[in-house]
DRENTORMAR-294467 format. One record per atom (N, C-alpha, C): residue number from 0; atom name; x, y, z. Coordinates in Angstrom, 1 decimal. Layout:
N
     k    a        u        v        w
   NUM   CA        X        Y        Z
...
END
This chain:
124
     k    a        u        v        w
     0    N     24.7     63.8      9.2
     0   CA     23.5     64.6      8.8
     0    C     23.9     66.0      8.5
     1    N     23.5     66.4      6.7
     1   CA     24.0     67.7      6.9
     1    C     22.6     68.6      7.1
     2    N     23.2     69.5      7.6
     2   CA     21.9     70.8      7.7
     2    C     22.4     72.3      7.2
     3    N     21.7     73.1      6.5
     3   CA     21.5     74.0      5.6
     3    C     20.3     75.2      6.0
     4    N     21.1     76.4      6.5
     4   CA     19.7     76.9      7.3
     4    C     19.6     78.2      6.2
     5    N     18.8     78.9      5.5
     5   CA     18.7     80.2      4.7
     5    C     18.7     81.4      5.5
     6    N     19.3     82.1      5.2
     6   CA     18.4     83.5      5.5
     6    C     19.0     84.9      4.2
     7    N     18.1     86.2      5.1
     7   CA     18.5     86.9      4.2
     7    C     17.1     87.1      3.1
     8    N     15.9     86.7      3.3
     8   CA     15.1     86.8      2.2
     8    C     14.4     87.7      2.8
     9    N     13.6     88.6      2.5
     9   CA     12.5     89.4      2.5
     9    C     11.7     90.3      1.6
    10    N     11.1     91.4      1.9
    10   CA     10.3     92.1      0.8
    10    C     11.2     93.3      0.2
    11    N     11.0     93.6     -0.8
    11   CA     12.3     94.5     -1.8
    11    C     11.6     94.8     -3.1
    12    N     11.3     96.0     -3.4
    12   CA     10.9     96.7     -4.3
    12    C     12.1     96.3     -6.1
    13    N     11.1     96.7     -6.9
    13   CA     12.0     95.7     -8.1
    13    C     12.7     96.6     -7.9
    14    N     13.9     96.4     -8.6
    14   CA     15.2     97.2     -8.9
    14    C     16.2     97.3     -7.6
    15    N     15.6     96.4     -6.3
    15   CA     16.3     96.6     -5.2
    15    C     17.3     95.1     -5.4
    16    N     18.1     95.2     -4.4
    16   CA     18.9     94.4     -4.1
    16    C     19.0     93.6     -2.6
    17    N     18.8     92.0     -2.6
    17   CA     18.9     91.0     -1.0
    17    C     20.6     90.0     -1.5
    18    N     21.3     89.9     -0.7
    18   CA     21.9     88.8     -0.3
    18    C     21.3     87.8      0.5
    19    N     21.1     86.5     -0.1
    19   CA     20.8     85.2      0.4
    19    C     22.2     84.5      1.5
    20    N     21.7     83.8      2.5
    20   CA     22.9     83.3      2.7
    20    C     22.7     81.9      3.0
    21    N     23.3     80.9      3.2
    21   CA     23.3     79.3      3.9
    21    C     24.2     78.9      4.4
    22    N     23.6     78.9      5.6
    22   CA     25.0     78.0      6.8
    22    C     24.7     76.8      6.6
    23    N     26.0     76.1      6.0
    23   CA     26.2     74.4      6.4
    23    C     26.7     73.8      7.9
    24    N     26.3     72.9      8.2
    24   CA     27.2     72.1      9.0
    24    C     26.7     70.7      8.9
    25    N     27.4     69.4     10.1
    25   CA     27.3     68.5      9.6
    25    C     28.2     67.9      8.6
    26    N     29.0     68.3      8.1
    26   CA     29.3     67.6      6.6
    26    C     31.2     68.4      6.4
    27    N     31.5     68.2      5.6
    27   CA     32.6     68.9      5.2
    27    C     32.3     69.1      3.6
    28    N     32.1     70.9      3.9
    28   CA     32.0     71.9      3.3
    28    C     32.2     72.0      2.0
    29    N     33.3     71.9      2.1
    29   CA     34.5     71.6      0.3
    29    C     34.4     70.9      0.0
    30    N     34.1     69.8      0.3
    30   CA     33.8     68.7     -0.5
    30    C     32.6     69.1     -1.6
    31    N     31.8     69.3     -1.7
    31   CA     30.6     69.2     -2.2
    31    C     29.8     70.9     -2.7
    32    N     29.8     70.4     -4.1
    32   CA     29.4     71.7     -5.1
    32    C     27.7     72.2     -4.0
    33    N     27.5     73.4     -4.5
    33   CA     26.3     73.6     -3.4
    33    C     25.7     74.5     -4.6
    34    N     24.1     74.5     -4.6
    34   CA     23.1     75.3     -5.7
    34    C     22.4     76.0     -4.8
    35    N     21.6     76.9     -5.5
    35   CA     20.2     77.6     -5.5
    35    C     19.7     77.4     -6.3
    36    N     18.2     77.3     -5.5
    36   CA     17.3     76.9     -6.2
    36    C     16.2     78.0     -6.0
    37    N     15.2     77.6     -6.9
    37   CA     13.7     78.4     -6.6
    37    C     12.4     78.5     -6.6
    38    N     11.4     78.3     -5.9
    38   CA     10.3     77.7     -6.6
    38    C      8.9     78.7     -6.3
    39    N      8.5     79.5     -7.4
    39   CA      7.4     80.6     -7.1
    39    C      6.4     80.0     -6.6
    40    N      5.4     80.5     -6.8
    40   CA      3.7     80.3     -6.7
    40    C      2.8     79.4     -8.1
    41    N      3.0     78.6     -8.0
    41   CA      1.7     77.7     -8.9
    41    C      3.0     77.5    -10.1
    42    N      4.5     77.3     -9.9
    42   CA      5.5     77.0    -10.7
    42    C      6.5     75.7    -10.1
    43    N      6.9     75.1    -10.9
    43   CA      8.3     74.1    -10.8
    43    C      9.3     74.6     -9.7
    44    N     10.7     74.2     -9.2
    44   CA     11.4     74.6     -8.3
    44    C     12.1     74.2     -9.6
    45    N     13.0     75.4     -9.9
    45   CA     13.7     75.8    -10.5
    45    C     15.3     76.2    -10.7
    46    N     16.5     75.8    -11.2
    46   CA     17.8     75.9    -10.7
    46    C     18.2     77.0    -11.3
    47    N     19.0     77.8    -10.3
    47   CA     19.2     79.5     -9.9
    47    C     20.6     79.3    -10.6
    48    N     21.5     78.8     -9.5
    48   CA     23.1     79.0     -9.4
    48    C     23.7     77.8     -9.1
    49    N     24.7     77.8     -9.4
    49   CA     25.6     76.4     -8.9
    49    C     27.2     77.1     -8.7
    50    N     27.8     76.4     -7.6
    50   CA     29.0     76.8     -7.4
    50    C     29.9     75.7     -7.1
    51    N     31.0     75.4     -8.0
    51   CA     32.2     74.3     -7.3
    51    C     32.8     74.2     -6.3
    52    N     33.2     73.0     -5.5
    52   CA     33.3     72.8     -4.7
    52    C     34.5     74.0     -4.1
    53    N     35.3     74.3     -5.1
    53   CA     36.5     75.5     -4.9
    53    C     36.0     76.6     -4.5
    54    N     34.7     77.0     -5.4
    54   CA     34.5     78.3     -5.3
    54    C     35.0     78.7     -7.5
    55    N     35.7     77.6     -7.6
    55   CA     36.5     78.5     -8.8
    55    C     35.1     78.6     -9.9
    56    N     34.7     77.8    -10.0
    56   CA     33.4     77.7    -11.3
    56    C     32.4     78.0    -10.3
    57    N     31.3     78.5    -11.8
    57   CA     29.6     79.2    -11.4
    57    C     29.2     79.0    -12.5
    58    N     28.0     78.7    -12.2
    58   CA     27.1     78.1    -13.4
    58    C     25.5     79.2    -13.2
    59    N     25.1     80.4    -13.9
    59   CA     23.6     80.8    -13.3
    59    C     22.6     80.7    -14.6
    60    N     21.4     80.4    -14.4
    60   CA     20.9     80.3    -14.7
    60    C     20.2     81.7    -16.0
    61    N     19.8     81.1    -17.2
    61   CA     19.6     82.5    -18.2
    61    C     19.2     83.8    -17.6
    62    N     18.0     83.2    -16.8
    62   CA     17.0     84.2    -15.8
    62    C     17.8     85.0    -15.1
    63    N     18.9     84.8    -14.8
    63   CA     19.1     85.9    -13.6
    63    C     21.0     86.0    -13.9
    64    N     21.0     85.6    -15.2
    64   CA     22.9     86.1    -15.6
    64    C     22.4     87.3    -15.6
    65    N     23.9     88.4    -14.9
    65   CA     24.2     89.6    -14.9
    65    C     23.4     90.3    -13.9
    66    N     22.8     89.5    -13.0
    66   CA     21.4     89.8    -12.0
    66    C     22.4     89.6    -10.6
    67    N     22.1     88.3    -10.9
    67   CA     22.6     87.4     -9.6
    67    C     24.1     86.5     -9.7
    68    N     24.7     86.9     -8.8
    68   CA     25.8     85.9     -8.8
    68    C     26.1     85.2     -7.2
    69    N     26.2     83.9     -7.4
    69   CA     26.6     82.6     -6.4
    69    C     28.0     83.0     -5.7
    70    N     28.4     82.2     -4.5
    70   CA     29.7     82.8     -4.2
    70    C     29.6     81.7     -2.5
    71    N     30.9     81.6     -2.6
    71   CA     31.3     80.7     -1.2
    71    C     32.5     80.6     -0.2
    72    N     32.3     80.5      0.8
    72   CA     33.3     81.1      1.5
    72    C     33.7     79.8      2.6
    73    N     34.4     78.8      2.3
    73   CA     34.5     77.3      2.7
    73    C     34.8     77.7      4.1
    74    N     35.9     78.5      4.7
    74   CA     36.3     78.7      6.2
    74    C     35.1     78.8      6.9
    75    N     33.9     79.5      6.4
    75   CA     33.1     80.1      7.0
    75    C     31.8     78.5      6.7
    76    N     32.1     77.6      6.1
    76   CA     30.8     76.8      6.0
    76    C     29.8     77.6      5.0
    77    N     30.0     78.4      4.4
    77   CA     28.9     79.5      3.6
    77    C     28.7     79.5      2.5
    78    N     27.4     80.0      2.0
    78   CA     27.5     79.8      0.6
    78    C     26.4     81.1      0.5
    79    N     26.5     81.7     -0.7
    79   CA     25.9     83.2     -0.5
    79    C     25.1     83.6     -2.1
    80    N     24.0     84.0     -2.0
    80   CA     23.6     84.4     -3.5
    80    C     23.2     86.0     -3.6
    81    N     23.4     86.4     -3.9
    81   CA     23.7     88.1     -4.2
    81    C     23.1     88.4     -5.0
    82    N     21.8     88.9     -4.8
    82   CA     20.5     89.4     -6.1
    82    C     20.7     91.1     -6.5
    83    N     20.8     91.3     -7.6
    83   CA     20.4     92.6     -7.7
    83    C     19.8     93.3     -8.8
    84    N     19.1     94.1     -9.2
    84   CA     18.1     94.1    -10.0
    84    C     16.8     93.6    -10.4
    85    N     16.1     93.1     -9.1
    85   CA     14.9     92.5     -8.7
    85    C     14.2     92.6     -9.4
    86    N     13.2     91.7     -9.7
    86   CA     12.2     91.7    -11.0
    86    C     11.0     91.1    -10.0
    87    N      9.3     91.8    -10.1
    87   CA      8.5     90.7     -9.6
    87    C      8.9     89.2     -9.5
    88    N      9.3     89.0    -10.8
    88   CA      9.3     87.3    -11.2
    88    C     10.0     86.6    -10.8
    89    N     11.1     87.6     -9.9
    89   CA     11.7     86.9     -8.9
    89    C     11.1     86.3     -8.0
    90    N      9.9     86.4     -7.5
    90   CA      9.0     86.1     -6.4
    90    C      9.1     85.0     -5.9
    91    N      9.8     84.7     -5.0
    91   CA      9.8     82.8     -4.7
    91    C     10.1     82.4     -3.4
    92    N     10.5     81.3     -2.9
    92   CA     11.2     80.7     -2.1
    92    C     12.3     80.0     -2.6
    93    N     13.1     80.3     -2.4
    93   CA     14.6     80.3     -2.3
    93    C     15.2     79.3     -1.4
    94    N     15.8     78.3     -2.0
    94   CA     16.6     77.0     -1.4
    94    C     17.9     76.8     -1.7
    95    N     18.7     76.7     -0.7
    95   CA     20.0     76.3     -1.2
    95    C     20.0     74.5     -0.7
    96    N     20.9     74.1     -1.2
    96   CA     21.1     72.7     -1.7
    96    C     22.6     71.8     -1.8
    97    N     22.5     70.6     -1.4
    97   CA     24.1     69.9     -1.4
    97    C     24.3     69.1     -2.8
    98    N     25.2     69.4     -3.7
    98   CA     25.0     68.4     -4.8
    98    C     25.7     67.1     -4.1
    99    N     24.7     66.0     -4.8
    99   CA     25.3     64.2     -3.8
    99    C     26.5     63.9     -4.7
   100    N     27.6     64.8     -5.5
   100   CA     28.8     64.3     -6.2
   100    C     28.6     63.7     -7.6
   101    N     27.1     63.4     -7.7
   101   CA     26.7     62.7     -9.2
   101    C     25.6     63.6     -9.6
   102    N     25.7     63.6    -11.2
   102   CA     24.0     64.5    -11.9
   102    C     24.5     65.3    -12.4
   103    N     23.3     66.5    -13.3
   103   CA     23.8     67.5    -13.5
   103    C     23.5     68.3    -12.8
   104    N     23.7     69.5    -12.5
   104   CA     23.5     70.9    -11.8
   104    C     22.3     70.9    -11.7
   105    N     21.9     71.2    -13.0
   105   CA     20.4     71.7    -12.6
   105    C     19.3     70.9    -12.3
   106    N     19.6     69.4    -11.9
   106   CA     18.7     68.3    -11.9
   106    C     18.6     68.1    -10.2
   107    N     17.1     68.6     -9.3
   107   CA     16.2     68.5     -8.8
   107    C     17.1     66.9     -8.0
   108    N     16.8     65.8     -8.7
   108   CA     17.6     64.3     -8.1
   108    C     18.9     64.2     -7.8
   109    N     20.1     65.4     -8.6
   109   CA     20.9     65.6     -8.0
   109    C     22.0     65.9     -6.6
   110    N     20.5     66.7     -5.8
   110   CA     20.8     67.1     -4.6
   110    C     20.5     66.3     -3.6
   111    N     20.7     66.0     -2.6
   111   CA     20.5     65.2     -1.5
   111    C     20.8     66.0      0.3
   112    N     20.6     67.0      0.1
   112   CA     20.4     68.1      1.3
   112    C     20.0     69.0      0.7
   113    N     19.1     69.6      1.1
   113   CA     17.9     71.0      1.0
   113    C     17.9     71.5      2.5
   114    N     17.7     72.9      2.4
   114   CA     17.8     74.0      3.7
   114    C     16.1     73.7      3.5
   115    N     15.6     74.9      4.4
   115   CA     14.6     75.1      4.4
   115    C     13.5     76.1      3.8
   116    N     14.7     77.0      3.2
   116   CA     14.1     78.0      2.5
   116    C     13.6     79.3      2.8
   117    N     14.0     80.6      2.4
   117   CA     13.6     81.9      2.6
   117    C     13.1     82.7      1.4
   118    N     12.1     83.4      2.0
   118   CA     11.3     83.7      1.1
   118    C     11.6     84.8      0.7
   119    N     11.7     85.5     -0.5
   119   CA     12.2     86.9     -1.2
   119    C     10.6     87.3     -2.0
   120    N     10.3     88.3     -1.9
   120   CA      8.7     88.9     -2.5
   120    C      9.4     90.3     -3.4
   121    N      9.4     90.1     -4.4
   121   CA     10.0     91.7     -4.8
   121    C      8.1     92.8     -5.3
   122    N      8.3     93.5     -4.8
   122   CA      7.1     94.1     -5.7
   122    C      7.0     95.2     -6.3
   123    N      5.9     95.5     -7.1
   123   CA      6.6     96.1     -8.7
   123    C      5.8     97.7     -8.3
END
């Protein structure tokens, strides 16, 4: 059983900057690409970032290239998303995620472990 806990979200004026973080355990770490996800208010849950099992490839989403960048640190079980230059429409709850080794990235059925989620509010 893997588990995925968030933290690191809270309230942040636009233009500010939060690091997200997700502790794994349960599972072995490197094995398995790991995403962010996101899902606002009265919207879809949305795919943020995706990071290779290495660390070596990143995949982010149009919304938040040059904003946000993904990042992982396998010794540590960690996987980290680095916001900066906050926009309202960042507004969401924030999930990091296990890819199950099949799918594409940004496909919702791809994942098969979800954290629980922290919430980031940016206000304008």
């Amino acid at each position: 059983q893997v588990q995925l806990v968030e933290s690191g979200g809270g309230l942040v004026q636009a233009g500010g900057s939060l690091r997200l973080s997700c502790a794994a355990s349960g599972g072995t770490f490197s094995r398995y690409a790991m995403s962010w996800f996101r899902q606002a208010p009265r919207k879809e849950r949305e795919f943020v970032a995706s990071i290779s099992r290495s660390g070596g490839s990143t995949i982010h989403a149009d919304s938040v290239k040059g904003r946000f960048t993904i990042s992982r640190d396998n010794a540590k079980n960690m996987v980290y998303l680095q916001m900066n230059s906050l926009k309202p429409e960042d507004t969401a709850v924030y999930y990091c995620a296990v890819h199950s080794g099949s799918g594409y990235y940004y496909d919702l059925v791809s994942y098969n472990y979800w954290g629980q989620g922290t919430q980031v509010t940016v206000s304008s």
